[in-house]
mmCIF file as Biopython writes it, N, C-alpha, C and O atoms, coordinates in Angstrom:
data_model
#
loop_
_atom_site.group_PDB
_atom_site.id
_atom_site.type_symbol
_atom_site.label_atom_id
_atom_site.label_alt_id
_atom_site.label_comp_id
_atom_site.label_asym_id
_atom_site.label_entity_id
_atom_site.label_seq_id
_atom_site.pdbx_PDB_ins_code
_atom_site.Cartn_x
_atom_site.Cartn_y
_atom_site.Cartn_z
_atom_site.occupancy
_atom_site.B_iso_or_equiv
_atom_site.auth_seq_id
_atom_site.auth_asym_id
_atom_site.pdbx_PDB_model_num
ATOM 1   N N  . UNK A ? 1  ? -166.534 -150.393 -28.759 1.0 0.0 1  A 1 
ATOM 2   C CA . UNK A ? 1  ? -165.283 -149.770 -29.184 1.0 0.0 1  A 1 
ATOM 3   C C  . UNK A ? 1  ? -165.549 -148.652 -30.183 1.0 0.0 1  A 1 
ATOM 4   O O  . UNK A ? 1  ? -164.939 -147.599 -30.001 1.0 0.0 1  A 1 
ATOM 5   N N  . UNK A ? 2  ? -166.423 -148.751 -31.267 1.0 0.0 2  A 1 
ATOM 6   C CA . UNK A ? 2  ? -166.663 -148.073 -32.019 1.0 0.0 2  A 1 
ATOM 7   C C  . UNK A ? 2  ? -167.204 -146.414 -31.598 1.0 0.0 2  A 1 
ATOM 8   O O  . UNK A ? 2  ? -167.005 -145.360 -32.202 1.0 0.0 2  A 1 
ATOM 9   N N  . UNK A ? 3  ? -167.996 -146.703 -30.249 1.0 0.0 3  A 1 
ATOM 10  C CA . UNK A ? 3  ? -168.721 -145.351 -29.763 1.0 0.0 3  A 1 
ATOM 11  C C  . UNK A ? 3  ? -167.576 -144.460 -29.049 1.0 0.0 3  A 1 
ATOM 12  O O  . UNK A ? 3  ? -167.601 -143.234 -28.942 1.0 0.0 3  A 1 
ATOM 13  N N  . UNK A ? 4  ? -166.463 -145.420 -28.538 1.0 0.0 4  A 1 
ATOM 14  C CA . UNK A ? 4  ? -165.463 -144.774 -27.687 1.0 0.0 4  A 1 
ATOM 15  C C  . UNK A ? 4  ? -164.388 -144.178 -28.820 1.0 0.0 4  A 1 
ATOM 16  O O  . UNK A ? 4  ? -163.968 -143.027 -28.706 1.0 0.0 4  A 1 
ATOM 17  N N  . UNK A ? 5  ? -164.035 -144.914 -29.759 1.0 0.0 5  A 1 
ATOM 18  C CA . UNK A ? 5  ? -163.484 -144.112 -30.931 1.0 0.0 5  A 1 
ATOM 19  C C  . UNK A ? 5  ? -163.984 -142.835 -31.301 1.0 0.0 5  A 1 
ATOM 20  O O  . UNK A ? 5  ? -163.398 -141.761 -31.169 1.0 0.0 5  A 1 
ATOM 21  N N  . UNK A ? 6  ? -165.525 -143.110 -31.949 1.0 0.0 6  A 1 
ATOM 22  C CA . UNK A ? 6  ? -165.829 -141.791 -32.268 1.0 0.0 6  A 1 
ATOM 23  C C  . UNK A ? 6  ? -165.666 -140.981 -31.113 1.0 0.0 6  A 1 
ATOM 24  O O  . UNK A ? 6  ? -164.763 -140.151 -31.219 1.0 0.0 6  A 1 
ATOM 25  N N  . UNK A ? 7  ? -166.397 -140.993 -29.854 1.0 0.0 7  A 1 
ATOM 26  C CA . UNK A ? 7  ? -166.012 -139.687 -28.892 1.0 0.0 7  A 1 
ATOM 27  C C  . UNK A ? 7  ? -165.116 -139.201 -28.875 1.0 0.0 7  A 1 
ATOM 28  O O  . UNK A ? 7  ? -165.236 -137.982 -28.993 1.0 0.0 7  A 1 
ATOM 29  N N  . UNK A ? 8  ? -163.521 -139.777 -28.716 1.0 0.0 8  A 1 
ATOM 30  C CA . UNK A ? 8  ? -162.380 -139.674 -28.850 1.0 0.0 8  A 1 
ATOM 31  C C  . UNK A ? 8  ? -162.119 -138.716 -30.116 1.0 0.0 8  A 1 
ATOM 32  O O  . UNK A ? 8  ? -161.418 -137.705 -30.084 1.0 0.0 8  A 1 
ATOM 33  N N  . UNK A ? 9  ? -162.589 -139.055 -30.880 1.0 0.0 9  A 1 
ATOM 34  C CA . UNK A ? 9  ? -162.309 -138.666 -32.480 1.0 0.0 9  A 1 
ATOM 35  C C  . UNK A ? 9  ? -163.337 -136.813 -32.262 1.0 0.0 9  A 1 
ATOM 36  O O  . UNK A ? 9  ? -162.857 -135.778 -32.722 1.0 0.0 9  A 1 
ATOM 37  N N  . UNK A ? 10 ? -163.860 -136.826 -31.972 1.0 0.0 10 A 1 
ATOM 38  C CA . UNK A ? 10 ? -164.969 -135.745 -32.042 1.0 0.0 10 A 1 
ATOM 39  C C  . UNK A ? 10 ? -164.303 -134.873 -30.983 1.0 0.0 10 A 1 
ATOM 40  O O  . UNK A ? 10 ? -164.058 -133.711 -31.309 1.0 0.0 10 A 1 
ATOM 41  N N  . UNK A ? 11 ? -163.996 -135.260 -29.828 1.0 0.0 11 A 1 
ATOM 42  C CA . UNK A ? 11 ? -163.646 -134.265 -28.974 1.0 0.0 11 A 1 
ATOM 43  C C  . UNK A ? 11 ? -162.711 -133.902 -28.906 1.0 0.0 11 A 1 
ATOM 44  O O  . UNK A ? 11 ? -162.525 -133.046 -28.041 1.0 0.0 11 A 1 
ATOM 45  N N  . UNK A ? 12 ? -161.433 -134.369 -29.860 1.0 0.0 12 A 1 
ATOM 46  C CA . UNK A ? 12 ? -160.441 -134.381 -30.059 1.0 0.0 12 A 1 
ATOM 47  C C  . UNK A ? 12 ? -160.401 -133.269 -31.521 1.0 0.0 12 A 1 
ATOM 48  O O  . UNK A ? 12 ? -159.336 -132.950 -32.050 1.0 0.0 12 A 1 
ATOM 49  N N  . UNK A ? 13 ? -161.601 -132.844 -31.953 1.0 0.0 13 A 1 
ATOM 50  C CA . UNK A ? 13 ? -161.862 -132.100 -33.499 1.0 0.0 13 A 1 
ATOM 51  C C  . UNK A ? 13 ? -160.435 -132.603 -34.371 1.0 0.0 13 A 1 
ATOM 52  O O  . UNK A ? 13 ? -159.590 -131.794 -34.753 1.0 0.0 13 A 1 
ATOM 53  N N  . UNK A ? 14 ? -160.334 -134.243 -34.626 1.0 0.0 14 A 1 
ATOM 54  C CA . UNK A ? 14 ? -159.992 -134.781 -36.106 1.0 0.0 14 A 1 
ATOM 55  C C  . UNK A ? 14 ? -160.850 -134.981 -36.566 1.0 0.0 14 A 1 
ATOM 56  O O  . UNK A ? 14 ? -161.811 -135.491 -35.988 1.0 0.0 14 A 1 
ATOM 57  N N  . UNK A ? 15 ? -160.827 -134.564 -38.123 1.0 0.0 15 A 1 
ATOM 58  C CA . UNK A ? 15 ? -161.264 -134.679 -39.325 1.0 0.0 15 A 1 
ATOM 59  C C  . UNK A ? 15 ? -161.995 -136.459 -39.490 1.0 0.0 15 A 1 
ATOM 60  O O  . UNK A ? 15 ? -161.497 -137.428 -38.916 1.0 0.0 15 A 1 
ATOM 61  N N  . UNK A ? 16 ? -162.538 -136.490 -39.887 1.0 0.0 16 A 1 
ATOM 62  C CA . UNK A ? 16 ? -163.289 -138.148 -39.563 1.0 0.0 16 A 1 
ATOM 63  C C  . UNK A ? 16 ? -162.422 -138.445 -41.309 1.0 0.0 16 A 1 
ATOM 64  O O  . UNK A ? 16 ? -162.200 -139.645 -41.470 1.0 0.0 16 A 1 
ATOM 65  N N  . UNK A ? 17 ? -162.094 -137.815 -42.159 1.0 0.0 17 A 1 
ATOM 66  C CA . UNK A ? 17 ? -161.067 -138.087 -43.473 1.0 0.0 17 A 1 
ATOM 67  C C  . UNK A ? 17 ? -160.251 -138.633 -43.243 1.0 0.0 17 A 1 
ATOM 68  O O  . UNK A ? 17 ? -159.940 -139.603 -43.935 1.0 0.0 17 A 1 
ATOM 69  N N  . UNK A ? 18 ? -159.490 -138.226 -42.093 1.0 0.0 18 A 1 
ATOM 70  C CA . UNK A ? 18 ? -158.104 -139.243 -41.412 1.0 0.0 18 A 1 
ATOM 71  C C  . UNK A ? 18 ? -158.120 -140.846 -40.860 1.0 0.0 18 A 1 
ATOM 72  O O  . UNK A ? 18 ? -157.238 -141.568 -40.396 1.0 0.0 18 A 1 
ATOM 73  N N  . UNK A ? 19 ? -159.451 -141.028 -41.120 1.0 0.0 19 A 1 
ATOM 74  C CA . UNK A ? 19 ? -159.688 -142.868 -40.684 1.0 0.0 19 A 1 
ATOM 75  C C  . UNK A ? 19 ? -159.483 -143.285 -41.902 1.0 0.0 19 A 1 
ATOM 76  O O  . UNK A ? 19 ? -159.548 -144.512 -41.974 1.0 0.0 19 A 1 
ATOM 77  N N  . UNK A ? 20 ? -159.219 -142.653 -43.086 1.0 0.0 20 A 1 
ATOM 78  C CA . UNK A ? 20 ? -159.281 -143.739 -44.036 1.0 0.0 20 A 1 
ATOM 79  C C  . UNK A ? 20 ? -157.789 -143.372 -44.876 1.0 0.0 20 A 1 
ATOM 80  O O  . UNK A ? 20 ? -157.500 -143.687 -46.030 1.0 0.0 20 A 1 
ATOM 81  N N  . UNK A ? 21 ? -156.981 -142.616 -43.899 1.0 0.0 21 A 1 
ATOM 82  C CA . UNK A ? 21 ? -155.947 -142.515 -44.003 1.0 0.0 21 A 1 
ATOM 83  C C  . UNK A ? 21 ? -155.018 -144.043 -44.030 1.0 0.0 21 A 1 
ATOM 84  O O  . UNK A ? 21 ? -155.387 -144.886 -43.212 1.0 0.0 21 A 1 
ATOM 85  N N  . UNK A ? 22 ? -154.083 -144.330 -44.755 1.0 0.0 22 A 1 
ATOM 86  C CA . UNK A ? 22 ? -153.764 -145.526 -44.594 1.0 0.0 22 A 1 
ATOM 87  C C  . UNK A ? 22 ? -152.789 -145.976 -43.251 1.0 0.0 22 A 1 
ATOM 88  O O  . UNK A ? 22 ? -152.648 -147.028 -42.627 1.0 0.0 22 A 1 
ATOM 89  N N  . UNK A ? 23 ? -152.391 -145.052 -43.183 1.0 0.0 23 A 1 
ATOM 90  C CA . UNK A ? 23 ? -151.619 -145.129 -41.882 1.0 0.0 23 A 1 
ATOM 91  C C  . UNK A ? 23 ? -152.307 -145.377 -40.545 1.0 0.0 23 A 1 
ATOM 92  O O  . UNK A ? 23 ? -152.187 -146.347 -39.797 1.0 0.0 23 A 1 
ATOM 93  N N  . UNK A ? 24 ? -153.014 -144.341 -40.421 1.0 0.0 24 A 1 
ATOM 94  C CA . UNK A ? 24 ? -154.728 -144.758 -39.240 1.0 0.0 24 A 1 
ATOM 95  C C  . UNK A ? 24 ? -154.931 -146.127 -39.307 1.0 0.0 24 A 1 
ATOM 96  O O  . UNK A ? 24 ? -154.587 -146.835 -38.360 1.0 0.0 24 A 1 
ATOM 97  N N  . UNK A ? 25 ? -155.673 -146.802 -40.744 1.0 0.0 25 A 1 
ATOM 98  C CA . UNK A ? 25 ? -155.736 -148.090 -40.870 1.0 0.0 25 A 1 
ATOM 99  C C  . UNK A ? 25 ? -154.745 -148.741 -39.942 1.0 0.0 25 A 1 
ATOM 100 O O  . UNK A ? 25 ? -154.961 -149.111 -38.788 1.0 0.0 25 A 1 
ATOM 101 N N  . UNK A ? 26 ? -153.751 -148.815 -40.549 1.0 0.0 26 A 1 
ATOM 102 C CA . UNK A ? 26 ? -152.656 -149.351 -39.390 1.0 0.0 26 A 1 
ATOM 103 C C  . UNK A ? 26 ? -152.068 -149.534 -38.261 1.0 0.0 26 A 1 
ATOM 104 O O  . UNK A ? 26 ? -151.505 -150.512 -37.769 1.0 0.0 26 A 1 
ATOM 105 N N  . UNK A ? 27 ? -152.333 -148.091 -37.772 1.0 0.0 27 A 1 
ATOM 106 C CA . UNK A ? 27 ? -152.348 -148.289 -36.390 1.0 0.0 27 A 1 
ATOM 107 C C  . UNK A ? 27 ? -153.630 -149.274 -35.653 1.0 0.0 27 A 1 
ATOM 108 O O  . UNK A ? 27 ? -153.533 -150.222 -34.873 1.0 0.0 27 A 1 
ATOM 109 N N  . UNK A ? 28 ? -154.596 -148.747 -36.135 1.0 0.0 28 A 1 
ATOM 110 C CA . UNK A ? 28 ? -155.688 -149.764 -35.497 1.0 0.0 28 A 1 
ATOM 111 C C  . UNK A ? 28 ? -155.886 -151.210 -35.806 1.0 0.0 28 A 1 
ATOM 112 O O  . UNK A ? 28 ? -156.290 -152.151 -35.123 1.0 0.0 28 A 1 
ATOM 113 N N  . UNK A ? 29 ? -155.453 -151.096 -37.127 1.0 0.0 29 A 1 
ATOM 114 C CA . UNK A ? 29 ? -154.585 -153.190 -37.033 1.0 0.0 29 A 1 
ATOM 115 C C  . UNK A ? 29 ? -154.178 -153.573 -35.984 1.0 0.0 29 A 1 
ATOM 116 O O  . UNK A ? 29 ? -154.664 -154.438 -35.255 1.0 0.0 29 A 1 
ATOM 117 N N  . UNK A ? 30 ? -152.984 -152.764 -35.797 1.0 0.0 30 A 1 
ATOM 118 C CA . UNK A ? 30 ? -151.763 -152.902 -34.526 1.0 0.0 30 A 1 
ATOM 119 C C  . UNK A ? 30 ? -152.387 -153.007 -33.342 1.0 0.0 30 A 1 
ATOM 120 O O  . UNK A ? 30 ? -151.876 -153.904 -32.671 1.0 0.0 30 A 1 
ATOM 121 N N  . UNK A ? 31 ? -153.266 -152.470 -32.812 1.0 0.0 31 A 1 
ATOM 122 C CA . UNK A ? 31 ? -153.516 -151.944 -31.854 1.0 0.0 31 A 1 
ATOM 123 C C  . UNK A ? 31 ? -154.730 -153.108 -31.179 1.0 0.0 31 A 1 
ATOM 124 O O  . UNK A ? 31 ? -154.881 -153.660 -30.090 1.0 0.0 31 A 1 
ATOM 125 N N  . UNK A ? 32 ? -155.463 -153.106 -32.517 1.0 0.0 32 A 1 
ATOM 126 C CA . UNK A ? 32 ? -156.058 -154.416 -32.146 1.0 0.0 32 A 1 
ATOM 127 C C  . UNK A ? 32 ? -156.850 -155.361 -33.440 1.0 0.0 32 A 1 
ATOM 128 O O  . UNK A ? 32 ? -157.969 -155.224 -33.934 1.0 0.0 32 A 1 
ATOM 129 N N  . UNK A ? 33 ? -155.784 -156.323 -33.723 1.0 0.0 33 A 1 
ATOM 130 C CA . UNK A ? 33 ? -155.930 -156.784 -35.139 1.0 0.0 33 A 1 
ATOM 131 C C  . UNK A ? 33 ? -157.218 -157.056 -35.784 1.0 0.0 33 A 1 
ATOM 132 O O  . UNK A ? 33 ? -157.400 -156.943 -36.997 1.0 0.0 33 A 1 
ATOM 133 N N  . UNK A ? 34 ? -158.105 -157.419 -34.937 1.0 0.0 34 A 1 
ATOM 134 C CA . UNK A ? 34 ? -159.285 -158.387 -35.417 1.0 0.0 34 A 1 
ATOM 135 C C  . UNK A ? 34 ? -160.396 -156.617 -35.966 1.0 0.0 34 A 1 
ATOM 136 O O  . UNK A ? 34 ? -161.090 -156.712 -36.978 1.0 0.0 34 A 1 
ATOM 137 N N  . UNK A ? 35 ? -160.383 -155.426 -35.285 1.0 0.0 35 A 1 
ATOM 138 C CA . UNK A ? 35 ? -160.853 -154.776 -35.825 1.0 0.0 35 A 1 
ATOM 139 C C  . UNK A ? 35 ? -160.908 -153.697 -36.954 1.0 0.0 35 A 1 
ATOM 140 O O  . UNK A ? 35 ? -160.106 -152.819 -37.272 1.0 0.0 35 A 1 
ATOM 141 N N  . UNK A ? 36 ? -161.944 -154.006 -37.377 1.0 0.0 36 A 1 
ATOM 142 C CA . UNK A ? 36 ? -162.221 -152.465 -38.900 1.0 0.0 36 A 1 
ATOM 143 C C  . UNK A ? 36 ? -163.389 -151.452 -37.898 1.0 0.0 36 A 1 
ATOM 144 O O  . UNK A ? 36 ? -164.350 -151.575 -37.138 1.0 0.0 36 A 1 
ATOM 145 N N  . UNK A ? 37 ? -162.596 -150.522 -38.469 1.0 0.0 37 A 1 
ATOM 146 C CA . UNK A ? 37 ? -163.256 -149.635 -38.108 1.0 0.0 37 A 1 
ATOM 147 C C  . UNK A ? 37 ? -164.251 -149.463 -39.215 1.0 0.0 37 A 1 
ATOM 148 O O  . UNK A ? 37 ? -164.159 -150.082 -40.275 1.0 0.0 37 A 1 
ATOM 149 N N  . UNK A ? 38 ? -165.210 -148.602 -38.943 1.0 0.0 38 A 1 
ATOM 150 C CA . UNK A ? 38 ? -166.367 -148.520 -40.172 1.0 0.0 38 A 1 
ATOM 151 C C  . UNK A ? 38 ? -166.205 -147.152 -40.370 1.0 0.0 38 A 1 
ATOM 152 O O  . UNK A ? 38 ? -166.075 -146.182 -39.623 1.0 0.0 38 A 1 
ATOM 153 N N  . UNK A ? 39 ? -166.262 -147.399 -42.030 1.0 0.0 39 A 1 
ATOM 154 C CA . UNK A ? 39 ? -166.122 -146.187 -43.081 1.0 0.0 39 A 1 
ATOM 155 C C  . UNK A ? 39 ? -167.154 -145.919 -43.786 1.0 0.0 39 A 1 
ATOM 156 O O  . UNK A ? 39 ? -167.118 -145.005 -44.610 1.0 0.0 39 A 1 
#
């Protein structure tokens, strides 16, 4: 999950600052509770 995030994240040119956005946090709670993303 983590490698498919980043690709997503990279090819998409967001700021990798916005994961530790608190809201980001949240969605990816939501989305799928059991994971943290790594910061």
């Amino acid at each position: 999950l983590d490698k498919k995030i980043l690709k997503a994240w990279v090819i998409a040119g967001i700021s990798f600052n916005i994961i530790k956005n608190p809201f980001v946090l949240d969605l990816f709670k939501d989305l799928r509770p059991g994971y943290s993303p790594p910061l």
